[in-house]
C-alpha positions as CSV (number, residue, x, y, z in Angstrom):
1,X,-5.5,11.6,-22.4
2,X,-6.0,8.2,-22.5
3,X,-8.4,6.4,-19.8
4,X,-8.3,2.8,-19.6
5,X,-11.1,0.8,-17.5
6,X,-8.2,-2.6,-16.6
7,X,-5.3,-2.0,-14.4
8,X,-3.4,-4.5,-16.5
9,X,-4.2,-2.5,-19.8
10,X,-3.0,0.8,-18.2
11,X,0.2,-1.5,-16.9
12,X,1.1,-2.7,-20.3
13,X,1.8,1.1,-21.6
14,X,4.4,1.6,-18.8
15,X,8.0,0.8,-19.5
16,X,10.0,1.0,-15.9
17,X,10.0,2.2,-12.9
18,X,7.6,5.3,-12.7
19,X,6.2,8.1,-10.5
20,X,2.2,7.4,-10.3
21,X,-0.7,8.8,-8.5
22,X,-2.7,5.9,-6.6
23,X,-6.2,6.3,-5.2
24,X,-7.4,3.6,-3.3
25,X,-10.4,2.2,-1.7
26,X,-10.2,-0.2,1.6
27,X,-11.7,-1.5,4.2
28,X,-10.0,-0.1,7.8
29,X,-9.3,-3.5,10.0
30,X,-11.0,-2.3,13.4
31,X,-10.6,-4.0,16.8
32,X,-14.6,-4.8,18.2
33,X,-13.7,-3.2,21.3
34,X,-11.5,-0.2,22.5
35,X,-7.8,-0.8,23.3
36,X,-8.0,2.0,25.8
37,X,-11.3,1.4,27.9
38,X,-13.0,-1.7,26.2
39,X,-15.9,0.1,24.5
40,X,-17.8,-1.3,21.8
41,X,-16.7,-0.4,18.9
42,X,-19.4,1.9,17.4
43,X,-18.7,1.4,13.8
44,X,-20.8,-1.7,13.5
45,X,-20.9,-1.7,9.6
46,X,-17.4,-0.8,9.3
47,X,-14.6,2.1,8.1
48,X,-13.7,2.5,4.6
49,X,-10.4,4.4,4.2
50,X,-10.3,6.5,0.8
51,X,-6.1,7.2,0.2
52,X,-4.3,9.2,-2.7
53,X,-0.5,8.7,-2.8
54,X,2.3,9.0,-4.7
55,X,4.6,6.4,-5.4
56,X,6.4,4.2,-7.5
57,X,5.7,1.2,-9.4
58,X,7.7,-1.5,-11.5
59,X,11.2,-1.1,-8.8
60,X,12.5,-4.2,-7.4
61,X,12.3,-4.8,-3.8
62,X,15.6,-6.2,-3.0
63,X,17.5,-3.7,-5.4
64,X,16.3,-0.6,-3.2
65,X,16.7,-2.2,0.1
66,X,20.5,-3.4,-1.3
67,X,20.9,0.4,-2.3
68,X,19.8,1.9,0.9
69,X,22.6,-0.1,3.1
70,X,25.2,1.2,0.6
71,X,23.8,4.2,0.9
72,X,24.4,3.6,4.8
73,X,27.9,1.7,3.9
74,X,26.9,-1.6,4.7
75,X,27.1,-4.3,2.8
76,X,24.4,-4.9,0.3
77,X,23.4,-8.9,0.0
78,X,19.6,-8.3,0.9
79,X,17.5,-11.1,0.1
80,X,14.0,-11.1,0.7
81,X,11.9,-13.5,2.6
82,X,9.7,-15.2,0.6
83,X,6.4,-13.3,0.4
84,X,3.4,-14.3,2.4
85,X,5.5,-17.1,3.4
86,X,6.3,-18.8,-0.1
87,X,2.5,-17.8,-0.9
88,X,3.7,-15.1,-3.5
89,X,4.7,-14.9,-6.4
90,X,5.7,-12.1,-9.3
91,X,3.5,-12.1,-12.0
92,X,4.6,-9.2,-13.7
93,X,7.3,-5.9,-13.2
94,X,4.0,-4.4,-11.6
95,X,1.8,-7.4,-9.9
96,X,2.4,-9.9,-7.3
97,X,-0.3,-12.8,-6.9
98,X,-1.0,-14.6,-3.3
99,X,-0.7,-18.0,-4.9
100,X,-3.7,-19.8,-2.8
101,X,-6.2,-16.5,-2.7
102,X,-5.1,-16.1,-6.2
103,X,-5.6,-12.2,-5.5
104,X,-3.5,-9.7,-7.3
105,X,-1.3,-6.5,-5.9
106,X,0.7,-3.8,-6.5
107,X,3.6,-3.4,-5.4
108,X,4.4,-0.2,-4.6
109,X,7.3,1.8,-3.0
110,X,5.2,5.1,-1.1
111,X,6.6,8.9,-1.4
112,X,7.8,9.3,2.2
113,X,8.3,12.5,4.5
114,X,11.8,13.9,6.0
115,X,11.1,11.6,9.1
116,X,10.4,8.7,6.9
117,X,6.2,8.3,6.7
118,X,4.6,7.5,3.9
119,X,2.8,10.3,2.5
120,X,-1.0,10.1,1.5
121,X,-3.9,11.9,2.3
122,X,-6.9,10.1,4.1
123,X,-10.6,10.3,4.5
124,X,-12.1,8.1,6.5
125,X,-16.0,7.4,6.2
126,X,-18.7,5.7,8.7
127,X,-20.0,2.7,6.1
128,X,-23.5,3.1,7.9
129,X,-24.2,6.2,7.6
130,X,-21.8,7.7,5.0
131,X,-19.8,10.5,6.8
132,X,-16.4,11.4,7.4
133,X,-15.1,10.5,10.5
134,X,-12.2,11.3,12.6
135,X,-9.3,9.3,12.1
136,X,-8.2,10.4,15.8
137,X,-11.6,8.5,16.5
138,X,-10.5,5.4,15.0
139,X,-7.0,5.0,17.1
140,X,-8.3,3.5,20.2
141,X,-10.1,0.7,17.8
142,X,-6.9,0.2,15.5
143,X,-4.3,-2.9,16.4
144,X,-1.1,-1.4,16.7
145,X,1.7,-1.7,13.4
146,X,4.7,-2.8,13.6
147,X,7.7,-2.2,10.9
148,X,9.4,-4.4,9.3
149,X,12.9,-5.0,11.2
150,X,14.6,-7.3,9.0
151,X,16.0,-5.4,6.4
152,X,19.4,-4.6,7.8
153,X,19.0,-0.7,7.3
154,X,19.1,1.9,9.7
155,X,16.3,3.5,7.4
156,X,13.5,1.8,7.0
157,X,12.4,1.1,3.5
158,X,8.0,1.6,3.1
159,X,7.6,-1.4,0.1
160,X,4.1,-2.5,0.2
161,X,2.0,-4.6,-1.8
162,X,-2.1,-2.9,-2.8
163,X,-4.7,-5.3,-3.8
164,X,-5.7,-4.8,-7.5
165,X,-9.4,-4.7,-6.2
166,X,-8.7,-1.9,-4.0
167,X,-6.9,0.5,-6.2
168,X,-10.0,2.7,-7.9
169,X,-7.8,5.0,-9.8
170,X,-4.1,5.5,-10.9
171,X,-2.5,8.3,-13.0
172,X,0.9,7.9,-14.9
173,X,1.6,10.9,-17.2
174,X,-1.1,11.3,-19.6
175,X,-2.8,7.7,-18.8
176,X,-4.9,7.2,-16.7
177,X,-6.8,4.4,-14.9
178,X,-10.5,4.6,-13.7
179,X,-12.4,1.7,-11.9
180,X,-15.8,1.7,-13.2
């Protein structure tokens, strides 16, 4: 099996849209105090959140949202929003880049559950002291999310964007992609 040590080298084998396993690295965005009770947050040197998910790369946003209201019988003339409020732009089937940050993403469209969730599985770990915490621990210090509500569909469709830097390993078939 090939293993390639560059995202964009992996990318370049991959003709279409395809089914992929993504592992990702990030850092959980935590509130300093409790939303419940006003505690100090505890996790002083942070949360990192380790993710593996299946979803699928190189689809166009507007074409899936555009086939979910047929799929509802609506009429499909979806247009996206700008991204990051004209601060995006495609640089490949795969990447999008935040024009000013100049950092790179995925785009990705997640596996999702019968009630619509994306489906991944999580491990959270304490950065100071390397354990696994929780995520039922971490609630009370998360902002709430909201979904995105102007897409026109009754079912909401889970597009999201993955900064390159965070993705640490991806698996397509027989290639493979491991950050070193």
């Amino acid at each position: 099996m090939p293993t390639f040590n560059n995202l964009d080298d992996l990318l370049s084998q991959i003709n279409g849209s395809r089914i992929v396993q993504l592992r990702t690295k990030t850092q959980e965005v935590l509130n300093k105090k409790s939303r419940v009770d006003s505690r100090p947050n505890p996790y002083t040197q942070g949360v990192s959140k380790l993710a593996v998910r299946n979803v699928i790369i190189g689809t166009d946003y507007s074409n899936v949202v555009n086939n979910q209201l047929a799929k509802e019988e609506k009429i499909g003339d979806f247009v996206p929003e700008a991204q990051w409020r004209g601060k995006g732009r495609r640089i490949s089937k795969f990447l999008v880049e935040h024009t000013e940050s100049h950092k790179k993403y995925l785009a990705i469209l997640p596996k999702t559950d019968k009630n619509n969730f994306s489906i991944t599985k999580s491990v959270y770990v304490d950065n100071a002291t390397g354990l696994e915490i929780d995520s039922n621990l971490l609630k009370e210090f998360k902002a709430p999310k909201y979904d995105s509500e102007n897409q026109g569909t009754d079912k909401i469709v889970r597009w999201q964007v993955i900064e390159v830097n965070n993705i640490v390993g991806l698996k397509s078939g027989t290639l493979i992609f491991e950050k070193s």
